[in-house]
C-alpha positions in Angstrom: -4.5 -214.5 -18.6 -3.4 -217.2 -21.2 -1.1 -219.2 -19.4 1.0 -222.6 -20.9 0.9 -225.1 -18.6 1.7 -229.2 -19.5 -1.1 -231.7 -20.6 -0.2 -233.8 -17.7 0.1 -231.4 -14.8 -3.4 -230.3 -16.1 -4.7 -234.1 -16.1 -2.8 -234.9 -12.8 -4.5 -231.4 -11.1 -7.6 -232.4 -8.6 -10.3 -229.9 -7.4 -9.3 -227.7 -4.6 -9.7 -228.8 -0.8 -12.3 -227.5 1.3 -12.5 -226.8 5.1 -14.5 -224.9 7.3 -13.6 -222.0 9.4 -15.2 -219.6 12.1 -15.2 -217.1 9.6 -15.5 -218.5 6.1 -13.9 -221.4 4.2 -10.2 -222.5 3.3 -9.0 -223.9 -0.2 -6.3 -226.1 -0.7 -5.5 -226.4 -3.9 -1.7 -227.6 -3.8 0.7 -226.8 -0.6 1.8 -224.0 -2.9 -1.3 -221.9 -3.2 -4.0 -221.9 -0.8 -7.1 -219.2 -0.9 -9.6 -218.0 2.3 -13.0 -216.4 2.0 -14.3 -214.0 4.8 -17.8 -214.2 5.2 -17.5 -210.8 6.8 -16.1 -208.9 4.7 -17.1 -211.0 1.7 -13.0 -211.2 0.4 -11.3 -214.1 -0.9 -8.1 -214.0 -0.4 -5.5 -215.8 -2.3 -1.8 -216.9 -1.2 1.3 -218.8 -3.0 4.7 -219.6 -1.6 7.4 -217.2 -3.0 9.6 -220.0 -4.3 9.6 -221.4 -6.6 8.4 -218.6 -8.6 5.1 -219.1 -11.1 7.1 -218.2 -14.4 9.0 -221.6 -13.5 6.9 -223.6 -11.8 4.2 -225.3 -14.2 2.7 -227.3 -11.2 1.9 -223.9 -9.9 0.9 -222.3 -13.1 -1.6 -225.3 -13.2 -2.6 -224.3 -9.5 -3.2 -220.5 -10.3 -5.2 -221.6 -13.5 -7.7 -223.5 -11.7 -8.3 -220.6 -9.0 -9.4 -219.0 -12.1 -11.2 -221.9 -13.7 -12.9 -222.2 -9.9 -13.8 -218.1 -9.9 -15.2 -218.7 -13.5 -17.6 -221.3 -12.2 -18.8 -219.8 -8.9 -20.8 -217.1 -10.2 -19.6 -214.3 -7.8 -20.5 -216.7 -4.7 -19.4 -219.2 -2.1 -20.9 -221.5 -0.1 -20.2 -221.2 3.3 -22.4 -222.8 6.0 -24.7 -223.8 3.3 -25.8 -220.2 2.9 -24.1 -218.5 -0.7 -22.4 -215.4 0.3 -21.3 -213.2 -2.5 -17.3 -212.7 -3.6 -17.2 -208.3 -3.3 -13.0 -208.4 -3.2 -10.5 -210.8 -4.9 -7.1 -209.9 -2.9 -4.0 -211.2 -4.4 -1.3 -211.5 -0.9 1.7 -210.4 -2.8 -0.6 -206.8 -3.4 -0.8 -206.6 0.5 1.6 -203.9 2.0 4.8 -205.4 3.6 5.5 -204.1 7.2 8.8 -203.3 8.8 10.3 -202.9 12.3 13.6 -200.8 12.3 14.0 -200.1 15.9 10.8 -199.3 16.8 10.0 -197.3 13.8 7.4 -199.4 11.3 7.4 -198.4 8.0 4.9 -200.5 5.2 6.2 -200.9 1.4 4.5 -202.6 -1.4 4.8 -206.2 -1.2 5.3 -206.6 -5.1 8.4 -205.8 -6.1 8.4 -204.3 -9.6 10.9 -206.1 -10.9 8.9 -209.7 -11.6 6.5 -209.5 -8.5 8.2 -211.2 -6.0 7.0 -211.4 -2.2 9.3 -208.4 -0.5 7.8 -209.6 2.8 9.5 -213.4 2.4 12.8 -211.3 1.6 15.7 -211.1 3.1 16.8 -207.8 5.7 20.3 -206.8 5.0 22.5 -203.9 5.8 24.5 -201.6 3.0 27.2 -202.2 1.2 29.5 -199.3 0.0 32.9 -199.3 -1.6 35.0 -196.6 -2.9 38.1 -198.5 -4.3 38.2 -203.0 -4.7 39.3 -204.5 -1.6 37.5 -201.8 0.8 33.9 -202.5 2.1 31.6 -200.8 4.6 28.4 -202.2 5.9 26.2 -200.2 7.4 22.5 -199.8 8.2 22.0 -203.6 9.5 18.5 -204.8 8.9 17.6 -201.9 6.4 17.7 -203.2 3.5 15.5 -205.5 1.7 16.4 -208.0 -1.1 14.1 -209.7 -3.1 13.7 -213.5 -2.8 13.3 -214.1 -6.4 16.2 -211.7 -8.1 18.1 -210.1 -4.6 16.7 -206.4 -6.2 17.3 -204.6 -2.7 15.2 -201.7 -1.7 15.9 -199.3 1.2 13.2 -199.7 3.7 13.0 -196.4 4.9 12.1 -194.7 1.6 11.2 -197.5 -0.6 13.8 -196.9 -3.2 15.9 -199.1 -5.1 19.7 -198.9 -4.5 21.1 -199.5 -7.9 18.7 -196.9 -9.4 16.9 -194.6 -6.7 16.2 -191.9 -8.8 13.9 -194.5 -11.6 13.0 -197.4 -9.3 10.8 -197.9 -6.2 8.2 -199.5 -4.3 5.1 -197.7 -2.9 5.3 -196.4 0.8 2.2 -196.2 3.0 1.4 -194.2 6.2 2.2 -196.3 9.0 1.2 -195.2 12.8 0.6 -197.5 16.5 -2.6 -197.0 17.7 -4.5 -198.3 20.2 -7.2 -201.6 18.9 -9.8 -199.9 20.9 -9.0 -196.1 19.0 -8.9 -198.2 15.7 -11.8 -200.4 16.1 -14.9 -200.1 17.9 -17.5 -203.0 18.5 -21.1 -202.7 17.5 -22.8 -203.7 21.0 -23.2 -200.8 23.5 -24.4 -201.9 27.0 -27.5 -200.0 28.5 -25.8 -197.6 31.4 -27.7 -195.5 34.2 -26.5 -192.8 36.3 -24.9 -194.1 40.2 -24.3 -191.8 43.3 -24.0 -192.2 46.6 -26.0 -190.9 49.2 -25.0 -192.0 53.0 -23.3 -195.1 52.3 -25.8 -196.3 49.7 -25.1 -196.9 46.0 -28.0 -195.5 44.4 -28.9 -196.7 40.6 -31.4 -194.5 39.3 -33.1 -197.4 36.5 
């Protein structure tokens, strides 16, 4: 991606931050846009404030552009613990579904909004408006709408479409159910068992 950014923001721009974490290493490179690799799961993930937005914001143009300059000089690794772990997944934040609680019901949209690819997540939830003649309003649905932070597009929550335009426009819905952590994710480590009974008032462990 070819992207414009001032002489002097480049000049002024300084390698990213690095700090350590249980898991994998953080990078600063401005308060606007940070980035985390998982040693884990071998993903670096990459996050930027929703305001102000990138098409307006050189200083965070600059910002994106040296996450890429940084990629380009890694060679598909990071050094983490002093051991080079290999980059499998670069995750952009604003591609991560958004999740939302209606009363108990979640329901998960796209988090871009395909308008300019603002954060729905960082939006505002907002009930809907309908009017059948000027002067009369009804508002109804509180906390069911969503409106972008960068252009107010609002999108209804429960199916993902657009309100202006519902038959053209919408944002991606995914499957959303509550499970259990222990259904969803089991650990590795099983401890050694052995059968137990009791025979007159002993515990017998048969090892």
């Amino acid at each position: 991606m070819d992207m414009h950014v001032p002489s002097a923001v480049l000049e002024a721009r300084q390698l990213p931050a690095t700090q350590p974490l249980s898991n994998g290493v953080d990078f600063s490179f401005s308060p606007q846009l940070r980035a985390n690799f998982d040693k884990d799961t071998h993903a670096l993930w990459m996050r930027w404030a929703p305001e102000p937005r990138p098409c307006f914001n050189p200083a965070l143009l600059a910002d994106i552009r040296a996450f890429q300059e940084y990629l380009a000089g890694s060679g598909g690794t990071i050094d983490c613990y002093g051991e080079e772990h290999p980059i499998e997944y670069v995750v952009l934040a604003s591609s991560l579904p958004g999740v939302f609680n209606l009363g108990g019901d979640f329901f998960a949209l796209n988090n871009r909004c395909p308008h300019r690819g603002g954060s729905l997540a960082h939006g505002i939830q907002t009930g809907l408006v309908e009017s059948k003649e000027p002067g009369d309003y009804r508002y109804s649905r509180l906390g069911e709408m969503v409106k972008c932070p960068w252009h107010g597009w609002e999108f209804d929550i429960r199916t993902g479409k657009s309100w202006c335009d519902p038959s053209r426009i919408r944002v991606r819905q995914y499957p959303v159910a509550v499970k259990p952590g222990t259904e969803l994710v089991e650990g590795p480590y099983k401890a050694e068992s052995f059968p137990v009974r009791v025979e007159n008032n002993y515990v017998v462990v048969e090892a």
